[in-house]
C-alpha positions as semicolon CSV with decimal commas, in nm:
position;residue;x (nm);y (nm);z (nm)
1;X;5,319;0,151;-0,482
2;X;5,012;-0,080;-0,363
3;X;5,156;-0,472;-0,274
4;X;4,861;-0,646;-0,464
5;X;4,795;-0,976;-0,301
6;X;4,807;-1,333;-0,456
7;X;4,462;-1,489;-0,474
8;X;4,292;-1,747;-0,639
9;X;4,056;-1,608;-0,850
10;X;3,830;-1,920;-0,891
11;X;3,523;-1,805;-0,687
12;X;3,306;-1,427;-0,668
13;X;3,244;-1,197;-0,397
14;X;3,222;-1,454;-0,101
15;X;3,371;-1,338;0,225
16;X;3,537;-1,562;0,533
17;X;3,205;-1,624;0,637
18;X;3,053;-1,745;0,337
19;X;2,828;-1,433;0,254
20;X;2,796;-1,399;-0,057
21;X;2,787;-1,020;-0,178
22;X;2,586;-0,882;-0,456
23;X;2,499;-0,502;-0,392
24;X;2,694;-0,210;-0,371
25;X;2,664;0,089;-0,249
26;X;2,856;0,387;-0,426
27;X;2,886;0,724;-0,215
28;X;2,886;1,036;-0,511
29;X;3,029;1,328;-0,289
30;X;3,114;1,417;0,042
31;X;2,853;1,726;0,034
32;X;2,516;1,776;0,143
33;X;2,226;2,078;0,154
34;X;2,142;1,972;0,471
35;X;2,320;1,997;0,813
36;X;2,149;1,704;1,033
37;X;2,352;1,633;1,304
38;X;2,337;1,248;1,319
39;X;2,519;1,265;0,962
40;X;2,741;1,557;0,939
41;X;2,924;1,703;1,239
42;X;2,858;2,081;1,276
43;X;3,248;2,163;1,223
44;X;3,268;1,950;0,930
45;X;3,331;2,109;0,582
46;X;3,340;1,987;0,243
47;X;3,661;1,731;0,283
48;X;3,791;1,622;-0,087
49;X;3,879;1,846;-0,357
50;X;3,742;1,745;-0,708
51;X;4,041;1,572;-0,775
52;X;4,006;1,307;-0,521
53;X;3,654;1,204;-0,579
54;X;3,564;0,951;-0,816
55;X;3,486;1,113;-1,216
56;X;3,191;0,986;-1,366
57;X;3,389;0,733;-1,606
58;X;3,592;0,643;-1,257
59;X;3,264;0,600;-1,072
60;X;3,114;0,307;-1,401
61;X;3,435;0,186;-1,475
62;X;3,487;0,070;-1,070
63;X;3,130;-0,014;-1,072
64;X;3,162;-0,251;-1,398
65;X;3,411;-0,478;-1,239
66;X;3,189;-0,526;-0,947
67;X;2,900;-0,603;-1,154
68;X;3,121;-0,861;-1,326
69;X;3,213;-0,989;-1,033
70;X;2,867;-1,028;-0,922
71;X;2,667;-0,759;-0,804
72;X;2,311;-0,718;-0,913
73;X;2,185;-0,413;-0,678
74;X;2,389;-0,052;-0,712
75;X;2,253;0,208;-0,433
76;X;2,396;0,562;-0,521
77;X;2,444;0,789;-0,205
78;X;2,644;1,105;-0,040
79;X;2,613;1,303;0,116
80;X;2,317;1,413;-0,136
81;X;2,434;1,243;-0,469
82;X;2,199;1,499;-0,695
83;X;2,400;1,786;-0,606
84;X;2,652;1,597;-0,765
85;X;2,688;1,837;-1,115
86;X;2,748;1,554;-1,325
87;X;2,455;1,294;-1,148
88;X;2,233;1,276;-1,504
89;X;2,614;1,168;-1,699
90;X;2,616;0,913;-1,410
91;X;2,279;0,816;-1,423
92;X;2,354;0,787;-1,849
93;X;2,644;0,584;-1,750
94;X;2,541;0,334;-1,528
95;X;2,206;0,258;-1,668
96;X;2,407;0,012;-1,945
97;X;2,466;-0,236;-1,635
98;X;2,298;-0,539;-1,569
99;X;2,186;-0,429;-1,257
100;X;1,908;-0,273;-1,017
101;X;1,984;0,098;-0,978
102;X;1,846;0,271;-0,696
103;X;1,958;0,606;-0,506
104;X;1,897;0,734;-0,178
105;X;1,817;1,132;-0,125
106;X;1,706;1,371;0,095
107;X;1,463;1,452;-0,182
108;X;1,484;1,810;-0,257
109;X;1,617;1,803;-0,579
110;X;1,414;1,501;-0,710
111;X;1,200;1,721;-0,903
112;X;1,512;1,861;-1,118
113;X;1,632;1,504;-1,211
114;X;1,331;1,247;-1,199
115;X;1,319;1,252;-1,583
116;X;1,631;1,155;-1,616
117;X;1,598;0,897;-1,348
118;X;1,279;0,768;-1,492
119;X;1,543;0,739;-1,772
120;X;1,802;0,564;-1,698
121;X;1,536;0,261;-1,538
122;X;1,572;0,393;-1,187
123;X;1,270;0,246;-1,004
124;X;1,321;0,258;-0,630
125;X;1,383;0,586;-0,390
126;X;1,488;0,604;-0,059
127;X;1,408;0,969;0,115
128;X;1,559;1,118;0,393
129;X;1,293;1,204;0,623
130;X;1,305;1,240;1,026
131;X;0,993;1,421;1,110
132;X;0,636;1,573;1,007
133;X;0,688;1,885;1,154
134;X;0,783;2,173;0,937
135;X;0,998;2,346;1,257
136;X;1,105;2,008;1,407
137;X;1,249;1,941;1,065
138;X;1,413;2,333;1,057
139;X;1,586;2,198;1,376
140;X;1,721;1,876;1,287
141;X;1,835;1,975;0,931
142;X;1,936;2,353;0,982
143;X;1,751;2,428;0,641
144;X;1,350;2,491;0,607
145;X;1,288;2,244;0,285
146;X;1,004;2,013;0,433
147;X;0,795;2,140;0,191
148;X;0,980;2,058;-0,116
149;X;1,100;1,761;0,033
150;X;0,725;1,621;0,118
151;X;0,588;1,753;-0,201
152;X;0,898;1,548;-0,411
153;X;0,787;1,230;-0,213
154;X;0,486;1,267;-0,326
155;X;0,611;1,360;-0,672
156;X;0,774;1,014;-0,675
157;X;0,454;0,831;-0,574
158;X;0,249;0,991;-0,853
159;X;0,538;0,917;-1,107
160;X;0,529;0,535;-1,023
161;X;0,861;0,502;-0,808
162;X;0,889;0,225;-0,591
163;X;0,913;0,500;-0,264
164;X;1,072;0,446;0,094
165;X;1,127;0,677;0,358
166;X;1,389;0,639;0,599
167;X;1,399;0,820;0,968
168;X;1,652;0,777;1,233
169;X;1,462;0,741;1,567
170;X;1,586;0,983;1,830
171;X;1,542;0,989;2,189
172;X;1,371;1,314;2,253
173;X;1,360;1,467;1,903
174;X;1,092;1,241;1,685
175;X;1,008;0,924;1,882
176;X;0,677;1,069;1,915
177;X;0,589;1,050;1,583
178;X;0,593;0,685;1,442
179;X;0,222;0,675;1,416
180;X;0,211;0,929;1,245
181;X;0,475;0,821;0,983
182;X;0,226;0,503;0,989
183;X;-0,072;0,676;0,914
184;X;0,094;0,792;0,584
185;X;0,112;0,437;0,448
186;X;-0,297;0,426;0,515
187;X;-0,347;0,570;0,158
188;X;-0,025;0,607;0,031
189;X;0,240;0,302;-0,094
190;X;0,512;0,423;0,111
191;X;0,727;0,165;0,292
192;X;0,816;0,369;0,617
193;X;1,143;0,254;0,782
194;X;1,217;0,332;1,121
195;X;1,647;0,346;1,197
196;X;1,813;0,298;1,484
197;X;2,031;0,581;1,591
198;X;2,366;0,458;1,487
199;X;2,752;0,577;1,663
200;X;2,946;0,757;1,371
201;X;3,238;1,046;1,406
202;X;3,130;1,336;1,503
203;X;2,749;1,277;1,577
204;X;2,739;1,249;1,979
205;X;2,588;0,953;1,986
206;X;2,521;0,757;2,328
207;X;2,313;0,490;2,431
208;X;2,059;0,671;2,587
209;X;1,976;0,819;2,277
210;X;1,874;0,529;2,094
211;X;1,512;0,434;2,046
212;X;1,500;0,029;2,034
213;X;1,330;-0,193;1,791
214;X;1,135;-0,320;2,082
215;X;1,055;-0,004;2,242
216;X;0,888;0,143;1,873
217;X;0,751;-0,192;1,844
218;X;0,555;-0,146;2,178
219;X;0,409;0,210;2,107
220;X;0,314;0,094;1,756
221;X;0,130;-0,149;1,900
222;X;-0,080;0,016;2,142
223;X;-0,242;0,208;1,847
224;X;-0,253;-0,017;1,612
225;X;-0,374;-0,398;1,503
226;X;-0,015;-0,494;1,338
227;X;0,085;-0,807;1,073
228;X;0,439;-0,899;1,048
229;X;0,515;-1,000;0,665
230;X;0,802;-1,187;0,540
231;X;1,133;-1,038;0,558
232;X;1,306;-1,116;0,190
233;X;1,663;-1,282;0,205
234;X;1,929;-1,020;0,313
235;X;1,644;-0,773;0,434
236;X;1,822;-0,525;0,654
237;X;1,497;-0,417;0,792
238;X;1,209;-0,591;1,004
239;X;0,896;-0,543;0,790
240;X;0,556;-0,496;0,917
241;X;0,219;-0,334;0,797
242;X;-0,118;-0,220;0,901
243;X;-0,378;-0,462;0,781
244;X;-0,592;-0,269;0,535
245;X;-0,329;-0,028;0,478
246;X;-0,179;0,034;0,097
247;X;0,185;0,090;0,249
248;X;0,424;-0,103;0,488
249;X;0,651;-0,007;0,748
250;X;0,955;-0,192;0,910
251;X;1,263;-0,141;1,189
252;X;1,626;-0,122;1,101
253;X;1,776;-0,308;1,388
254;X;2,160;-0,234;1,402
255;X;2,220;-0,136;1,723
256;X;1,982;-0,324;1,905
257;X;1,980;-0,693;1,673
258;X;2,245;-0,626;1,410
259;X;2,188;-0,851;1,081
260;X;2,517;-0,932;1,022
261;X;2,498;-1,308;0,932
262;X;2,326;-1,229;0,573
263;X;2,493;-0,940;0,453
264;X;2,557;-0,879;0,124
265;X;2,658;-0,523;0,107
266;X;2,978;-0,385;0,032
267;X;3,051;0,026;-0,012
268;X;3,258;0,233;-0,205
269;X;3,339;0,594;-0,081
270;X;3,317;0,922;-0,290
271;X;3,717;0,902;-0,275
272;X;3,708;0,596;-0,411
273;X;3,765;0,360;-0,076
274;X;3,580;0,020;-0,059
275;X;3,445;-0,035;0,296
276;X;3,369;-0,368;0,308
277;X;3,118;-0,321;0,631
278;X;2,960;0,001;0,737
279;X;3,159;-0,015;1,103
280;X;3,433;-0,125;0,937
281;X;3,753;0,108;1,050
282;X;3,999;-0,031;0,749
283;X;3,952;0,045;0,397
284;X;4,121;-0,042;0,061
285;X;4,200;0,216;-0,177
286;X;4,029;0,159;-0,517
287;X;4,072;0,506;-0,709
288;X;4,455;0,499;-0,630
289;X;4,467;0,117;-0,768
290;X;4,256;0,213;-1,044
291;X;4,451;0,537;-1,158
292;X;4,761;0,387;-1,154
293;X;4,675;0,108;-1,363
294;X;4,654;-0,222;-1,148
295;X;4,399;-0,478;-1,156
296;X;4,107;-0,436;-0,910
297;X;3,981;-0,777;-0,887
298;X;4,250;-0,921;-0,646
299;X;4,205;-0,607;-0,412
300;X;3,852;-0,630;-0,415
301;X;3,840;-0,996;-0,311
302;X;4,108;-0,920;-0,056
303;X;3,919;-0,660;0,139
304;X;3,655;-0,858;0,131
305;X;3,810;-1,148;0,306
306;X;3,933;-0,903;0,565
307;X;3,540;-0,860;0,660
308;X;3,437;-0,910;1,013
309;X;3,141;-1,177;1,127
310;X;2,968;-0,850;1,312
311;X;2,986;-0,497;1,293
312;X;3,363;-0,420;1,156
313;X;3,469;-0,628;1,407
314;X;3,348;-0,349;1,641
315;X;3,115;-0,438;1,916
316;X;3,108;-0,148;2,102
317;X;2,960;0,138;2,022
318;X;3,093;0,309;2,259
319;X;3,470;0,261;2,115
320;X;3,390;0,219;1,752
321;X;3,639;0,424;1,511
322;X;3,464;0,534;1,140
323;X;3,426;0,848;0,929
324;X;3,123;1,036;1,000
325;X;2,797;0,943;0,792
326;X;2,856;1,164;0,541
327;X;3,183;1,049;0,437
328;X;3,060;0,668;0,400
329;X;2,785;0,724;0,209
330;X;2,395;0,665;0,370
């Protein structure tokens, strides 16, 4: 039986730190058709059975207290949420909220599903994408879709979809290509976003793997003329663009300057756990509350309180403890 706490109710998603939080980020499934390493650790099989993941009615009815409690900006995830069999029901469902729905992908089923995600007001795409190279991306994925995966970005573009691309920087394996994940945004509006490697379970991460902020910055700029724009309130990212240029591009910063004094994000698991930080090690259990009937609100406040002024109230990367990517949610 879960203890609820005793709250007062009189005030919205505001943490111990005074962030306010209106975006949430719901993980679909724990299963991907991809194998990158930085995500999902080779020895890692699909963890839940269906009966512990959230059910499409689950998955709005969560979602709609959240929104009522605030939130304006829903990002579904995984794994890869369009394997999910039911996504389009999902998609149905949660277009009836008063909110900015956006998904993130690895983009190779886009083509299956954009109708129904041109349908349900779905505007903005974030795709998966670490390299340029057909056999580089063979290597990093373990599956040879960088054609279908390209050709869907594009597909997005054409269709009107607000379109970013995310890759995670690796010492050794793609640093050598930023400029030419710049080039793209000559023609194209792509917003490019270069991510710090980040420590998760499972993904052998060290230190000397990570390419900095400041490091990218410098080989940017020894190729190119670059303009620093305006970062928007609770930007995650460090946004920049060619002048000239029809696209942008822009550093996530974790590990090297984490942006923890603005956030506004919170995260739901496919099993139905709220993380209330992406580093965070504790998590409340939502689905359980839900299924057996108790009110959410006082939980949801709670484990937000609970949240750390920087990363999960885990500094070091070195000793952090987490699920791997996949089981958070991208």
């Amino acid at each position: 039986m879960i203890q609820l706490p005793v709250l007062d109710t009189d005030y919205d998603l505001v943490d111990g730190f005074h962030r306010r939080h209106d975006y949430l980020r719901i993980s679909l499934i724990d299963k991907c058709n991809l194998r990158c390493h930085y995500c999902m650790p080779t020895d890692l099989q699909s963890v839940y059975r269906k009966d512990q993941l959230m059910s499409a009615n689950e998955i709005f009815s969560i979602a709609e207290i959240f929104v009522k409690l605030g939130v304006k900006k829903i990002r579904l995830t995984g794994g890869e949420p369009l394997i999910r069999k039911d996504i389009d029901d999902i998609l149905d469902r949660l277009s009836v909220l008063q909110v900015k729905l956006c998904v993130t992908t690895n983009g190779i089923l886009i083509d299956r599903h954009i109708n129904k995600m041109k349908a349900s007001g779905l505007k903005s795409v974030n795709v998966s994408l670490d390299t340029l190279k057909k056999s580089k991306f063979s290597a990093i994925t373990q599956r040879d879709n960088f054609d279908q995966v390209y050709a869907n970005i594009m597909l997005l573009v054409s269709e009107g979809f607000n379109v970013k691309v995310n890759v995670v920087v690796m010492k050794n394996t793609n640093e050598d290509e930023l400029t030419d994940f710049i080039a793209l945004t000559e023609k194209l509006p792509l917003h490019v976003r270069f991510i710090e490697f980040m420590p998760f379970e499972g993904n052998d991460w060290a230190k000397d793997k990570v390419v900095g902020y400041e490091e990218m910055l410098r080989n940017i700029n020894s190729h190119f003329n670059i303009e620093k724009l305006t970062d928007p309130v609770h930007s995650t990212s460090k946004k920049y663009k060619i002048p000239g240029y029809t696209g942008t591009f822009a550093f996530i910063t974790t590990m090297s300057t984490p942006f923890c004094s603005d956030c506004n994000r919170l995260r739901l698991t496919a099993d139905g756990k709220m993380k209330n930080c992406l580093f965070s090690k504790n998590e409340v259990d939502l689905l359980e509350a839900f299924r057996n009937g108790h009110e959410l609100t006082p939980i949801i406040k709670s484990c937000l309180l609970d949240k750390k002024a920087t990363l999960g109230g885990q500094p070091d990367p070195n000793q952090m403890e987490n699920r791997s990517m996949i089981l958070i949610g991208g």
